[in-house]
MILO-27676 format. One record per residue (C-alpha): residue in three letters; x, y, z; residue number from 1. Coordinates in Angstrom, 3 decimals, always signed. Example, Ala and Ser with C-alpha at 12.3 -4.5 7.8 and 13.67 -1.06 7.14 Angstrom:
BEGIN
R  res        xx        yy        zz    n
R  ALA   +12.300    -4.500    +7.800    1
R  SER   +13.670    -1.060    +7.140    2
***
This chain:
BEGIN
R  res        xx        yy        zz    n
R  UNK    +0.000    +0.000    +0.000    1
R  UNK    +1.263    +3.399    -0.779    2
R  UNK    +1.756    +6.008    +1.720    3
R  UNK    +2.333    +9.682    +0.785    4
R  UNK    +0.496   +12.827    +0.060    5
R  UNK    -0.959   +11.396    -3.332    6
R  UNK    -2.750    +8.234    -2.017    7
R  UNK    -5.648    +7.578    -3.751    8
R  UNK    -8.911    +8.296    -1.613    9
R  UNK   -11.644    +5.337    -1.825   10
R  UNK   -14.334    +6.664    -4.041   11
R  UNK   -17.285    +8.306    -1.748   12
R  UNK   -14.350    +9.423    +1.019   13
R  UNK   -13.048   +12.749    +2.193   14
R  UNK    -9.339   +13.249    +2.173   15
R  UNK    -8.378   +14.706    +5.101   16
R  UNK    -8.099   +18.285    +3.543   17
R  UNK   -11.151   +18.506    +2.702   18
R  UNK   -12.080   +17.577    +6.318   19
R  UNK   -10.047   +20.450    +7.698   20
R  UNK   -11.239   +23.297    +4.952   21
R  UNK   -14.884   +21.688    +6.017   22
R  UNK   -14.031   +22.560    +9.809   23
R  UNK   -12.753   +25.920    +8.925   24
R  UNK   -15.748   +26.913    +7.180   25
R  UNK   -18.259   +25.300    +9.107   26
R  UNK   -20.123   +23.741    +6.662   27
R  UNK   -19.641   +21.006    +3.301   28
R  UNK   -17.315   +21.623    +0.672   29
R  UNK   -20.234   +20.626    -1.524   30
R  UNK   -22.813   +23.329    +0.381   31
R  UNK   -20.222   +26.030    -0.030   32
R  UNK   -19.375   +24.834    -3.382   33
R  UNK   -23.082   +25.018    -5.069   34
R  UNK   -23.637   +28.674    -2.682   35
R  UNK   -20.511   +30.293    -3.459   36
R  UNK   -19.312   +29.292    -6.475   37
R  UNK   -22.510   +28.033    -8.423   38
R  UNK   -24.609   +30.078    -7.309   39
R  UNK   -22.822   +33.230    -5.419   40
R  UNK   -20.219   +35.403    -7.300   41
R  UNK   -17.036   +33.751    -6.529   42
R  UNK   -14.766   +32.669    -9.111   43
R  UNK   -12.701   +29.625    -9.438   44
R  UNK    -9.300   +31.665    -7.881   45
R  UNK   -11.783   +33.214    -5.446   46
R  UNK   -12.879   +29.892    -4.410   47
R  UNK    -9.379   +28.362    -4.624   48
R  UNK    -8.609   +31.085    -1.789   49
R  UNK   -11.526   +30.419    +0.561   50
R  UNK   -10.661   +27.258    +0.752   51
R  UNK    -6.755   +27.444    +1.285   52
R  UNK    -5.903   +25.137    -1.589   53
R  UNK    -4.421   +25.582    -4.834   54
R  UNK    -7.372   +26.394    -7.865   55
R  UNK    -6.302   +22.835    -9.818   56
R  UNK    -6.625   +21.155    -6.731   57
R  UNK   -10.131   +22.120    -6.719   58
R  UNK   -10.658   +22.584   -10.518   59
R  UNK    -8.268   +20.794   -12.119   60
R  UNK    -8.935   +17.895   -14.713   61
R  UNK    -6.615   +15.631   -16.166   62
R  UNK    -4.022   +15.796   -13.408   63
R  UNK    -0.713   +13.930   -13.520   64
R  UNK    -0.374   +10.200   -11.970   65
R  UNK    -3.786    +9.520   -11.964   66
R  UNK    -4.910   +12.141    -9.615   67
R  UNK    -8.154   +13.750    -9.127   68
R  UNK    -9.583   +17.119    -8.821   69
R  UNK   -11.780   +17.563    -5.160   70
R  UNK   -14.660   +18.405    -7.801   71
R  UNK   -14.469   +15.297    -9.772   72
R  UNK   -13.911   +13.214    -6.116   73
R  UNK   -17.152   +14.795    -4.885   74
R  UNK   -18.601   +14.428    -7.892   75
R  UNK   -19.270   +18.256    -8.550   76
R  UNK   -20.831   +19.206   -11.533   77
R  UNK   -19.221   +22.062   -13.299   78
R  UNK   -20.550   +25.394   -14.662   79
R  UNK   -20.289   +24.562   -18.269   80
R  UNK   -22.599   +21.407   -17.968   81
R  UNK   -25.210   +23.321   -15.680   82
R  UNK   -24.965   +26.311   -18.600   83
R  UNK   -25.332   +23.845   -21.588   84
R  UNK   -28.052   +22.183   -19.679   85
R  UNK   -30.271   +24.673   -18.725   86
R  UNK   -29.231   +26.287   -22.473   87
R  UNK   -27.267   +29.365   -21.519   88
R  UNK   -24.161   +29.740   -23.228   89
R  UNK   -21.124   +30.344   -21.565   90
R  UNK   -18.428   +28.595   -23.775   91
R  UNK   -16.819   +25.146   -24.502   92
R  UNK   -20.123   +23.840   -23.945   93
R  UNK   -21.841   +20.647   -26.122   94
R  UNK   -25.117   +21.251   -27.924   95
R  UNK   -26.776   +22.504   -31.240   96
R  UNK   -25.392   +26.055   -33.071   97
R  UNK   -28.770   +28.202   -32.968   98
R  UNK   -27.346   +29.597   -36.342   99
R  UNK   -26.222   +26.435   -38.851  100
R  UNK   -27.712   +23.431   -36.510  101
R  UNK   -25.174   +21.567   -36.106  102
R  UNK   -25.484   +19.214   -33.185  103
R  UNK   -23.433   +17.451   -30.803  104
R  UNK   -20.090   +19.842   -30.960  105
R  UNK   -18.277   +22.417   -28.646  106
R  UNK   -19.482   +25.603   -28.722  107
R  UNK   -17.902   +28.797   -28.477  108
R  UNK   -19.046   +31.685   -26.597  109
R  UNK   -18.845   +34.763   -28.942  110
R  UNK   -19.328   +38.298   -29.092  111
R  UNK   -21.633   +39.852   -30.546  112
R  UNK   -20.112   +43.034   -30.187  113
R  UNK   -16.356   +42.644   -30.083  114
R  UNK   -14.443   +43.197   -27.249  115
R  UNK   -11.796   +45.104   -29.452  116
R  UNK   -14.376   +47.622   -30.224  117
R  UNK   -15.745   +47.798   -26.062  118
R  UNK   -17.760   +45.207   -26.236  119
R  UNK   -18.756   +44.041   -22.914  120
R  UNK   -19.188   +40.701   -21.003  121
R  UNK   -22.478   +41.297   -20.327  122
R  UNK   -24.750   +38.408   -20.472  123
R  UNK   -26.406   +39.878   -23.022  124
R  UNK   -23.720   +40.361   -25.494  125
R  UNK   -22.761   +36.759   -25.563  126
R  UNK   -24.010   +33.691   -27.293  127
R  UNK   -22.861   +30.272   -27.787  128
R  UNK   -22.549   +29.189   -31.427  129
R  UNK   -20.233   +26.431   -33.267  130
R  UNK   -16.650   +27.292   -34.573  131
R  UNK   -17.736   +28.007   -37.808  132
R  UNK   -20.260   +30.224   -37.344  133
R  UNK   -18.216   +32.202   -34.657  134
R  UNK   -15.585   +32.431   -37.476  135
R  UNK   -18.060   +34.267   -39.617  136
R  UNK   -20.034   +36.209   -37.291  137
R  UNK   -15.528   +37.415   -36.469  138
R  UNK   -14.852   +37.889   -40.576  139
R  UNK   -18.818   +39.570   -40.434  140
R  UNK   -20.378   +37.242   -43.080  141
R  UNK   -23.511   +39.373   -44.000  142
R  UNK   -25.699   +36.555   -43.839  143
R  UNK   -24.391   +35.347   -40.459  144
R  UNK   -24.737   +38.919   -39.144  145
R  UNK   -28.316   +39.264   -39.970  146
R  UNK   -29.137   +36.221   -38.301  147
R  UNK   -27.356   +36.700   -35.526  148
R  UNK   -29.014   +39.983   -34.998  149
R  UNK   -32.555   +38.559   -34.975  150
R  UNK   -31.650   +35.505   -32.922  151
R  UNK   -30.658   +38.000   -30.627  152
R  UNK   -33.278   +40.486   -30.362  153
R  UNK   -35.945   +37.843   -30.008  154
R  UNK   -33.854   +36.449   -26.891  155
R  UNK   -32.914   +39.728   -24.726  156
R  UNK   -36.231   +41.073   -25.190  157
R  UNK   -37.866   +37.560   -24.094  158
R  UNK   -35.326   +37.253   -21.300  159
R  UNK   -35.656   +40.896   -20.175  160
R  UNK   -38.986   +40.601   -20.379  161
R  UNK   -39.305   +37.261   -18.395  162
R  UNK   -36.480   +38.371   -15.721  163
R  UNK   -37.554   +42.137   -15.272  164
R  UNK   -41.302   +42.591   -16.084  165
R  UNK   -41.229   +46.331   -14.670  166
R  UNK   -37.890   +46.938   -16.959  167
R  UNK   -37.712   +50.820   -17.789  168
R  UNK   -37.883   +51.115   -21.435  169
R  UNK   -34.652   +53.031   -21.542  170
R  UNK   -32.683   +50.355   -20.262  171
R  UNK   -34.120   +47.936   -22.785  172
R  UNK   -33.820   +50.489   -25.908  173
R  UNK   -30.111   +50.880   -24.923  174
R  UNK   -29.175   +47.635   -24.620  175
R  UNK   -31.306   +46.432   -28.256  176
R  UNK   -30.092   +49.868   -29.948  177
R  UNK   -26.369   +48.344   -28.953  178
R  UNK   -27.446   +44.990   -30.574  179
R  UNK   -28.940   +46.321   -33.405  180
R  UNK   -26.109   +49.256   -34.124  181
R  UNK   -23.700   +46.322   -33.523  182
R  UNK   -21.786   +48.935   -31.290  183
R  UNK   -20.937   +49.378   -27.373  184
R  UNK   -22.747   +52.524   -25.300  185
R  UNK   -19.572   +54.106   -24.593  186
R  UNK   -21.396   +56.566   -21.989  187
R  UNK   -20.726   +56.810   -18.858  188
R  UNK   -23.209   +56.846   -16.541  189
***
């Protein structure tokens, strides 16, 4: 049997670490995980630092000599997959381009506004489309550009609409002339 700080840990088990950072914060690794990080505003560094590990430790995949990340050990499941399931884009997800539908394939999360022209990271100014179709909406393929303009209309209007039914109309108009005008609100407020 080996003995030494990269023993494997029986599938179901805590190592020991985790046990500590879990008596430090005074609740699960896996409550603290889904409030903080899945659901609250930390990021994976963020998180990394709470807990008093390293962020592969907690994040990483494909580690050398067999080892596991703590999120694959407790069987954590990762942004990306709750994003592509619930159909929100954020990147390097699996699932159909909106645009060419084609299914099955990593998607990219692009800009629809370009962040070399101040495009933000809004929520809004992202979608998730196949490499392809990212490449043209980049080189801006007329066709591509016109769909991707509708396809995005239709959502941030249903989504504002949905999230924020008392939305004042100014903050809507700004954010669909930006989509439409294919340009960033430089203002500041």
């Amino acid at each position: 049997m080996s003995k030494g700080q990269f023993q494997r840990c029986p599938p179901g088990q805590k190592t020991a670490r985790m046990l500590k950072v879990e008596a430090n914060l005074g609740r699960t690794l896996e409550e603290d995980y889904r409030t903080e990080y899945l659901e609250g505003a930390l990021g994976q560094k963020r998180l990394a630092g709470r807990w008093g590990v390293g962020r592969s430790l907690i994040f990483g995949s494909g580690l050398a000599r067999g080892r596991r990340s703590w999120v694959e050990m407790l069987g954590l499941p990762k942004k990306r997959e709750i994003a592509a399931a619930e159909g929100r884009g954020h990147g390097a997800g699996v699932g159909s381009c909106p645009l060419c539908g084609v299914a099955d394939i990593p998607l990219d999360s692009a800009h629809w506004i370009p962040r070399e022209h101040a495009g933000p990271d809004d929520w809004w100014n992202k979608l998730s489309v196949c490499p392809n179709c990212h490449r043209r909406l980049d080189r801006g393929d007329t066709k591509t550009i016109k769909a991707v303009r509708v396809l995005m209309v239709c959502r941030i209007a249903e989504r504002f609409v949905a999230k924020n039914p008392r939305i004042a109309p100014e903050e809507l108009d700004s954010v669909m002339a930006q989509i439409v005008t294919r340009k960033a609100d430089t203002r500041k407020p």
